[in-house]
N, C-alpha and C positions, 0 to 999 in steps of 0.2 A: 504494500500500500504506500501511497504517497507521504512521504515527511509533513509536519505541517513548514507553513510558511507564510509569510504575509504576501500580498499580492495588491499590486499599484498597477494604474491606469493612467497613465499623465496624458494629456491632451495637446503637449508641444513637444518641440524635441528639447527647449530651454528646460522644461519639466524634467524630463528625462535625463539631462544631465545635472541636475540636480539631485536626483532620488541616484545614479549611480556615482557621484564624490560623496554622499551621505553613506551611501553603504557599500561603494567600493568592492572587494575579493565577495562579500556577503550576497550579492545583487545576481541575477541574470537577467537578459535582456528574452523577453517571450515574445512570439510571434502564433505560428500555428503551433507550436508546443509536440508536433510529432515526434521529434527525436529529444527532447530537451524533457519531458516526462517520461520517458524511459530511463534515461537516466539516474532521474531523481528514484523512481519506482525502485530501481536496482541500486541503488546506493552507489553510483559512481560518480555522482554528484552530490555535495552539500553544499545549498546554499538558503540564507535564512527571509529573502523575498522574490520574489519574480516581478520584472517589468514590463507588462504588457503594453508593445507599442502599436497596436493594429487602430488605436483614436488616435494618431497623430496622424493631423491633414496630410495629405499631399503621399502618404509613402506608399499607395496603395494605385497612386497611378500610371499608367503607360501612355507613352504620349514619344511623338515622335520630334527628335531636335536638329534641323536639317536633315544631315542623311545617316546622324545615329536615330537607333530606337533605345529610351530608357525605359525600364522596367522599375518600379519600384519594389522596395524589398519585402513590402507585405501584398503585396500582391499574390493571388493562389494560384495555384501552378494551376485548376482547374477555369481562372478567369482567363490565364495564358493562350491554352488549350482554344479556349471559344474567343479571344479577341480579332477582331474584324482587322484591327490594325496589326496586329502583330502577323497574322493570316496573308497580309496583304506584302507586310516590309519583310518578313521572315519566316515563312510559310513551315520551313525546316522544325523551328523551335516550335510553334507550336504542334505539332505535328507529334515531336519527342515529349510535348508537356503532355500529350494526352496518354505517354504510353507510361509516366511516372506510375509505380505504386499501383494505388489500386483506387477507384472513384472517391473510396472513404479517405482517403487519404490526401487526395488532390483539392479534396474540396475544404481541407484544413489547411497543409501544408502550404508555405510560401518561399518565394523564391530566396529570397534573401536569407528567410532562415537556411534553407538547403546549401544554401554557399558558405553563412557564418560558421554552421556547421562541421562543414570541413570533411565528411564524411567520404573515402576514399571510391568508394563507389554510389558515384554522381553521375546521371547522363547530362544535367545541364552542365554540367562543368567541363566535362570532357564537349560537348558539341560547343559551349562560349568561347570555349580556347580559339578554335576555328573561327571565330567572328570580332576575335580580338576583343574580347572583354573586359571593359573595367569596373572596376569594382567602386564607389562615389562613398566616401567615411565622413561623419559629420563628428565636431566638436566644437567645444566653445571656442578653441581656437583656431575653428577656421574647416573648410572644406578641404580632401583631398582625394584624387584619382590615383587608384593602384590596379596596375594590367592582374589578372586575374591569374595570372600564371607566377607572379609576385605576390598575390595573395594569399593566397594557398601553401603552404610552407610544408603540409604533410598530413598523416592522417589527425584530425581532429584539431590543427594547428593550423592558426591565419597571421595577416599582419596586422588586425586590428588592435590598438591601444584599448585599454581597460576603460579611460573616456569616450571612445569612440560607437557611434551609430552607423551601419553600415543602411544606405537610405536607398541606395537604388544601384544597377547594375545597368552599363550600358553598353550596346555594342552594335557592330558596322555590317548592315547587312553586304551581303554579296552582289557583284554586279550582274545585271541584267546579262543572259547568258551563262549562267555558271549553272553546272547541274552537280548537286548534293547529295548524300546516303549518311542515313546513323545505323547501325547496324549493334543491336542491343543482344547477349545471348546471357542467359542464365537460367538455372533448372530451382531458383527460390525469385521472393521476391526483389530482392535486392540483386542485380545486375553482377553478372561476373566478367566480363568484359566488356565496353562500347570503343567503339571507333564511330569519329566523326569525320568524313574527306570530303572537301568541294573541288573540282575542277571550273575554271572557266577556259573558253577557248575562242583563238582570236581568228578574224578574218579569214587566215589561211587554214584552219581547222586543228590548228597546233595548241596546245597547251600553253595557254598562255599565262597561269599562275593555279599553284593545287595547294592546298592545305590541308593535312591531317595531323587528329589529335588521339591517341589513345588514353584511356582511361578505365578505371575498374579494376587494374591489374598487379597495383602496383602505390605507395603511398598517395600519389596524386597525379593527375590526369596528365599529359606532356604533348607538347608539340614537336612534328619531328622537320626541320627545318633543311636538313642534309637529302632528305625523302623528296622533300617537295620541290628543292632545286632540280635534280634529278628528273624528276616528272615533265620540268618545263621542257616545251620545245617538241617535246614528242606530237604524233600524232594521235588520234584516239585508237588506231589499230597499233601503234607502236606499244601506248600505253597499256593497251588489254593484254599485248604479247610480253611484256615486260612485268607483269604484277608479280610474280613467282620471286624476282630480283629484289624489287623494289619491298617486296613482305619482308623478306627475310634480311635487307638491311634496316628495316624501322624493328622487328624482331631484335636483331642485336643489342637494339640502340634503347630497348624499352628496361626499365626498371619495375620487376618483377616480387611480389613479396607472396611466401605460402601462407594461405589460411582455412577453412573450412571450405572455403570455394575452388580449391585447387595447389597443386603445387605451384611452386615458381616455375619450373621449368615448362609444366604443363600451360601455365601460360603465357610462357615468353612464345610454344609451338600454336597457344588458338592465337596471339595476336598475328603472328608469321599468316596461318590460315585467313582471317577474315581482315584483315590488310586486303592480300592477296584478290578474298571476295568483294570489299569494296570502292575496290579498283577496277573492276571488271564490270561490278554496276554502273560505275557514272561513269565509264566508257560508253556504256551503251545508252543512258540516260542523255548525255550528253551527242550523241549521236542521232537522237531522237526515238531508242529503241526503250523497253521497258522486259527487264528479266521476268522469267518466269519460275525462276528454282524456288522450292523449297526448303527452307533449312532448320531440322528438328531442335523446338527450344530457343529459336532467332527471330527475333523482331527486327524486318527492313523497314526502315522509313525515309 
């Protein structure tokens, strides 16, 4: 059962850092509370109030700033899922918000908690890596953006300060022409591996910039930036004939840790595999074809 605890509601984020210098290491910061009462439940957590910020104006909306979309941090993954605008700028993300967890879950959980969290196996995290994500922290002293690949420091480990409110997460949709795959496989709820890869491709039909992120497998989601230089320049048949290469150097390159979801090794070989697979999807996605495989316990999207 739950600890007791006292439980605050401030209505500004000025509130809010107030009730957290008042009670400081004592304090958490609550949003949808999905992972943040399990904790508590299991005693791997003490702390003597909770901060519920879902009545602070403004952190609950999505709205587009030029050609970023910002997400707020309490936003729900299941508002994500159905937003018209995110559908429109980032069709990808929500596509992935709808495959988070489970309805009950989506319809609590929020984005920003999912990130403060830190939790190693993330599909938003591993797909924002691809869209160059930042992460927007708020304090009394001041705003700041941290790329989200900087944020994230390890399992259950960020760069937030003890004062800081993490208020919104923004990131750079892809350009017109780029064709994307998330490819989520695990046999619980919680994901055992995701990769995220977009190719776009220019005039002459060549690869004109790719991006893939793997995550799930390993303390935190990673960019492979050697991978995607690599990629440029090819064509979309070059690319398809090339995945087998190209797997098994972001394979090498991926930081692998064992736990109930598998060995290390065993996952350094499914990322090698589904690299390899989606690579070959947004070859053909990108070519204007649409795969037909099935793959036991894999959500393509």
């Amino acid at each position: 059962m739950l600890p007791p605890f006292a439980l605050y509601r401030p209505s500004s984020l000025a509130e809010v850092a107030d009730l957290l210098a008042a009670h400081r290491r004592d304090a958490a910061l609550y949003a949808g509370g999905t992972e943040l009462l399990l904790l508590l439940k299991e005693g791997l957590l003490r702390v003597q109030c909770l901060v519920d910020v879902k009545r602070v104006p403004g952190l609950a909306e999505i709205a587009a700033e030029g050609e970023v979309l910002r997400i707020g941090a309490t936003a729900r993954h299941r508002t994500v899922e159905r937003s018209a605008l995110v559908r429109a700028r980032c069709p990808l993300v929500a596509d992935v918000a709808r495959h988070v967890a489970n309805v009950r879950v989506r319809n609590v959980g929020t984005v920003g908690g999912n990130l403060a969290f830190a939790d190693p196996h993330s599909d938003l995290a591993t797909l924002y890596l691809t869209l160059d994500g930042m992460v927007r922290l708020w304090s009394r002293a001041g705003e700041r953006d941290v790329a989200l690949e900087e944020f994230l420091r390890g399992p259950y480990e960020t760069a937030r300060e003890e004062d800081e409110v993490l208020t919104a997460v923004r990131v750079r949709p892809w350009p017109a022409g780029t064709a994307g795959v998330y490819l989520k496989f695990g046999l619980y709820e919680r994901p055992t591996l995701g990769v995220a890869l977009a190719v776009s491709v220019d005039a002459r039909g060549r690869v004109a910039a790719a991006r893939l992120a793997v995550g799930c497998v390993g303390p935190r989601p990673r960019r492979f930036p050697a991978v995607e230089a690599e990629a440029r320049g090819q064509t979309l048949g070059e690319l398809a004939a090339d995945a087998e290469r190209l797997a098994r150097a972001a394979a090498e390159g991926v930081d692998t840790t064992s736990d109930t979801h598998g060995s290390a090794d065993y996952k350094r070989d499914m990322t090698r595999v589904f690299v390899r697979r989606a690579l070959r999807i947004v070859a053909a996605r990108a070519g204007g074809q649409e795969p037909h495989a099935r793959y036991p316990h894999t959500i393509v999207v």
